[in-house]
C-alpha positions as CSV (number, residue, x, y, z in Angstrom):
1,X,107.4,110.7,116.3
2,X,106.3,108.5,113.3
3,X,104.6,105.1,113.9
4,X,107.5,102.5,113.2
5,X,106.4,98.7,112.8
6,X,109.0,95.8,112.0
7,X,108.0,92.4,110.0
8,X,105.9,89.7,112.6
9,X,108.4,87.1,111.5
10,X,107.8,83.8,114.1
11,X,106.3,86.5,117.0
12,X,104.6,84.7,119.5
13,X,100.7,85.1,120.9
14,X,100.6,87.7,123.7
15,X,101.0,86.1,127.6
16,X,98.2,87.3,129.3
17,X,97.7,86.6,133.2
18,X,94.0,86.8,134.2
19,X,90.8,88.2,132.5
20,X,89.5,91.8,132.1
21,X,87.2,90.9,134.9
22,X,89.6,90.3,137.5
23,X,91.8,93.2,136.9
24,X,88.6,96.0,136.4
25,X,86.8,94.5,139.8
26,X,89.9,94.8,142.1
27,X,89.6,96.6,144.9
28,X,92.8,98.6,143.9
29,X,91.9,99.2,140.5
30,X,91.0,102.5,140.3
31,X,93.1,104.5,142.4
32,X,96.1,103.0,140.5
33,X,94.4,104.1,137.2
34,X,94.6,107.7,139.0
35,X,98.1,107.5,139.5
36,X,98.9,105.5,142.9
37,X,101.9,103.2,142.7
38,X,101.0,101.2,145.9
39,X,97.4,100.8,144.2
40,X,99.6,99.8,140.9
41,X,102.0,97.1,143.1
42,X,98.9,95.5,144.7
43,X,96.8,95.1,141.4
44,X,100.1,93.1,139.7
45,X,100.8,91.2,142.9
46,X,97.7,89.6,142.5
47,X,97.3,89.3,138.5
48,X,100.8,88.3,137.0
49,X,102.0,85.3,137.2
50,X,105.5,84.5,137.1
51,X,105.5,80.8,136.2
52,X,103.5,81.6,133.5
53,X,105.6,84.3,132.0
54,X,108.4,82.3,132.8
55,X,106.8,79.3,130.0
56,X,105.6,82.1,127.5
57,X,109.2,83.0,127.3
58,X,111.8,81.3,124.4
59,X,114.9,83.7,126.2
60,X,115.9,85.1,128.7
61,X,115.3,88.9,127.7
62,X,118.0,91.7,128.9
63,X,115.3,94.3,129.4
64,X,111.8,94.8,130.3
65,X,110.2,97.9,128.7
66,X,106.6,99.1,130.1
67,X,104.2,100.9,128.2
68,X,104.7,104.7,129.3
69,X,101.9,106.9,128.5
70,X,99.9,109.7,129.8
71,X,96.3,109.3,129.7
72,X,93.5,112.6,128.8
73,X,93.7,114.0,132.1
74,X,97.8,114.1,131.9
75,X,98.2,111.2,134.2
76,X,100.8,109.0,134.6
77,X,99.2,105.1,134.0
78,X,101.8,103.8,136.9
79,X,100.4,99.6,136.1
80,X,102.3,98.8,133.0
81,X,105.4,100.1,135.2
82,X,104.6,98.4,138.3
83,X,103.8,95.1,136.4
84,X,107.1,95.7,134.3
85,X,109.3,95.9,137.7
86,X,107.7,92.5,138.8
87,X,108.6,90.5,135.8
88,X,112.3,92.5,136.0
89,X,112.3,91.0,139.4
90,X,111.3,87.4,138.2
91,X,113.4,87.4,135.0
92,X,116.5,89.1,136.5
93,X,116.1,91.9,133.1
94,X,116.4,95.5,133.6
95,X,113.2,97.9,133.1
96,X,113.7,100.7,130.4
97,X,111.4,103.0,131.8
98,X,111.7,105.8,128.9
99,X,110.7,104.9,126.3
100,X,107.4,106.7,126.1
101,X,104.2,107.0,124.2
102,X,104.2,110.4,123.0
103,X,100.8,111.1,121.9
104,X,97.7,110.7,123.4
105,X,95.3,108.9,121.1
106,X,91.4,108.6,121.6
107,X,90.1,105.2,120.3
108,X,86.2,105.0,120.3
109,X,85.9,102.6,118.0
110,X,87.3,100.1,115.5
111,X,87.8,102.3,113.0
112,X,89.9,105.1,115.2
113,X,91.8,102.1,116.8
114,X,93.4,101.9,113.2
115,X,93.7,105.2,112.3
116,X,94.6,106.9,115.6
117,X,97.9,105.1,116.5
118,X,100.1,105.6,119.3
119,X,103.6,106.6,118.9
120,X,106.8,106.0,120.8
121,X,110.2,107.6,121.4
122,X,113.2,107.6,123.5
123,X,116.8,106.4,123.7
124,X,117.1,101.8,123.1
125,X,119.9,100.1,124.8
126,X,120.7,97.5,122.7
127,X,119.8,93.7,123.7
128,X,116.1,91.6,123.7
129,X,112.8,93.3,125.3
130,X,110.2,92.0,127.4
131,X,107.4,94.6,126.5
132,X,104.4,94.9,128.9
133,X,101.1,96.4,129.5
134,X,98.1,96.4,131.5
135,X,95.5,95.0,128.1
136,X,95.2,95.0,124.9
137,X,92.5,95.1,122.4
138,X,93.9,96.2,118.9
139,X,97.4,94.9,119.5
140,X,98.4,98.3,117.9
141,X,100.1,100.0,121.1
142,X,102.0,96.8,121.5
143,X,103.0,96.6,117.9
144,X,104.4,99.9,117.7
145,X,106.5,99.6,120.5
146,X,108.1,96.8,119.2
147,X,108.5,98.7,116.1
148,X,110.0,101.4,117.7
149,X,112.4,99.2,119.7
150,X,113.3,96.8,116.9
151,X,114.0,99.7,114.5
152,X,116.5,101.3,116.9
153,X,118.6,97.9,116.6
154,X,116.9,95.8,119.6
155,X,114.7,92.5,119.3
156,X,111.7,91.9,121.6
157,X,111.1,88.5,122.4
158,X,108.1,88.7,124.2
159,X,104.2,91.1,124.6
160,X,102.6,90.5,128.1
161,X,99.8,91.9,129.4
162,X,97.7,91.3,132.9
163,X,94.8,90.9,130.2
164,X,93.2,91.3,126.5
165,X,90.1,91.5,125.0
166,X,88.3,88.3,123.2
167,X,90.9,87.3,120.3
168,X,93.6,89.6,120.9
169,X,96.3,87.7,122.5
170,X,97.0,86.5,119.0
171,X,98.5,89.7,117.6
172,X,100.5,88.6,114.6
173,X,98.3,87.9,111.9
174,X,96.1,84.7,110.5
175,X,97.9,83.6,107.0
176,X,94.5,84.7,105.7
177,X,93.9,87.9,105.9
178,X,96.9,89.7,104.5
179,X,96.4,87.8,101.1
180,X,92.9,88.8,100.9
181,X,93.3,92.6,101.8
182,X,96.0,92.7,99.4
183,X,93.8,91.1,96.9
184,X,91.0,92.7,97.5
185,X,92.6,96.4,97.4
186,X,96.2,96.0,94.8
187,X,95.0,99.2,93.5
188,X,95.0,101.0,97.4
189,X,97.7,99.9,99.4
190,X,99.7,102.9,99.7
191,X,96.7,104.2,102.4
192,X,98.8,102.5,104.8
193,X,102.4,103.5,104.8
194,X,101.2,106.8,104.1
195,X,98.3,107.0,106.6
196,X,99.6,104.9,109.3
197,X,103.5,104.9,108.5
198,X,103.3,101.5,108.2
199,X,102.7,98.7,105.6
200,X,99.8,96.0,105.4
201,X,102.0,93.3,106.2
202,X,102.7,94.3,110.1
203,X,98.9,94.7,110.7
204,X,97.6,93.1,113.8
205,X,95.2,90.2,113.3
206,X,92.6,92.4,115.0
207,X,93.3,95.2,112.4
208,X,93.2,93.0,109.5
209,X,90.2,91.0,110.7
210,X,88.5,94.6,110.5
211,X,89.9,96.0,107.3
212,X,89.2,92.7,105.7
213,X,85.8,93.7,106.4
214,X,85.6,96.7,104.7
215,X,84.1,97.7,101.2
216,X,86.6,99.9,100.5
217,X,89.5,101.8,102.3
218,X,88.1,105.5,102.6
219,X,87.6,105.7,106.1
220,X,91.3,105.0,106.4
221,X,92.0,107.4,103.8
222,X,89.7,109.9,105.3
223,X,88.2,108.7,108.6
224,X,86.8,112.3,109.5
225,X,84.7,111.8,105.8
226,X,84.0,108.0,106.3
227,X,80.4,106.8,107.1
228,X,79.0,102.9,108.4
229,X,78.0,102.1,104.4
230,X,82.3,102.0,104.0
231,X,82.2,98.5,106.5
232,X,80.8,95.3,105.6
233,X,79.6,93.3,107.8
234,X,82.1,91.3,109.7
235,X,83.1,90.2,113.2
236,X,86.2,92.4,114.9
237,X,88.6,89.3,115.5
């Protein structure tokens, strides 16, 4: 399917539990990245916090929606569902459990973070989403979910995740860098809704921090083709 994305509007900063640390070093970590449920239930049991998601959220939503995906190897990531029945349990919301990623993407960098995007499908019920994940670094995944979702007639209230990368629970975008990317390339624009399916103005702040950044827009034009002398120097934020 197409990458969808829907206007940022008021969106709020992502809730995010604990650090990257806590989640990577426990003990149950890695077998529930290999596909073990119980391994999944013990990692959120001690990482999300339901007070805290409790304060992040302006509504009550109707439905939780996980991030569903397959990883390389073809399996099953079972933490975003895991962490999506807890907060179910605390909110008294219903998990939507397919709607999936259907692509598998391979993000090495910056750069392929932007032009490799993950795409969603599946049937919506209509009402307001909780979406969840384990991280998130780009922001993209969770942006296009919420696309997909709010393009099929639903609203989501709400991104959690157990954790994020530095900067990256603020997903929608500092008043800043739109201006300035659309300033400093009027004449190049279209690269996005034709390249990503999306336009510049429902970038992440991580995305925009990095294309604000660049000397030109090439490497999103033609990543294969693209080379280091395309980026200025800037910090990913």
């Amino acid at each position: 399917m197409p990458v969808v994305r829907t206007p940022w509007r008021d969106f709020p900063n992502v809730s995010v539990h604990t650090t990257s640390e806590a989640v990577s070093s426990h003990p149950a970590f890695a077998s529930a990245r290999a596909g073990d449920m119980s391994a999944a239930y013990a990692v959120i049991l001690d990482s999300f916090s339901p007070v805290l998601l409790a304060k992040s959220l302006s509504v009550k939503p109707d439905f939780v929606c996980p991030v569903m995906r397959l990883d390389s190897s073809q399996v099953w990531d079972p933490l975003p569902l895991a962490f999506a029945n807890e907060a179910a349990r605390s909110t008294g919301a219903r998990v939507v459990p397919l709607i999936v990623q259907d692509n598998i993407v391979q993000n090495f960098d910056p750069l392929s973070k932007i032009t490799s995007q993950p795409s969603f499908s599946g049937t919506v019920p209509k009402g307001s989403y909780l979406i969840v994940d384990t991280t998130t670094s780009t922001g993209s995944t969770l942006a296009n979910l919420r696309g997909w979702i709010e393009t099929n007639g639903s609203q989501v209230v709400l991104a959690s995740t157990l954790c994020a990368k530095i900067f990256a629970a603020k997903i929608r975008p500092d008043a800043r860098f739109i201006p300035s990317i659309k300033s400093r390339f009027s004449t190049e624009l279209t690269v996005f809704p034709e390249k990503l399916g999306f336009s510049v103005d429902c970038l992440t702040q991580r995305e925009a921090a990095f294309i604000n950044g660049l000397k030109n827009l090439e490497c999103i034009r033609n990543p294969l083709a693209s080379s280091h002398n395309t980026i200025r120097p800037t910090t990913f934020q």
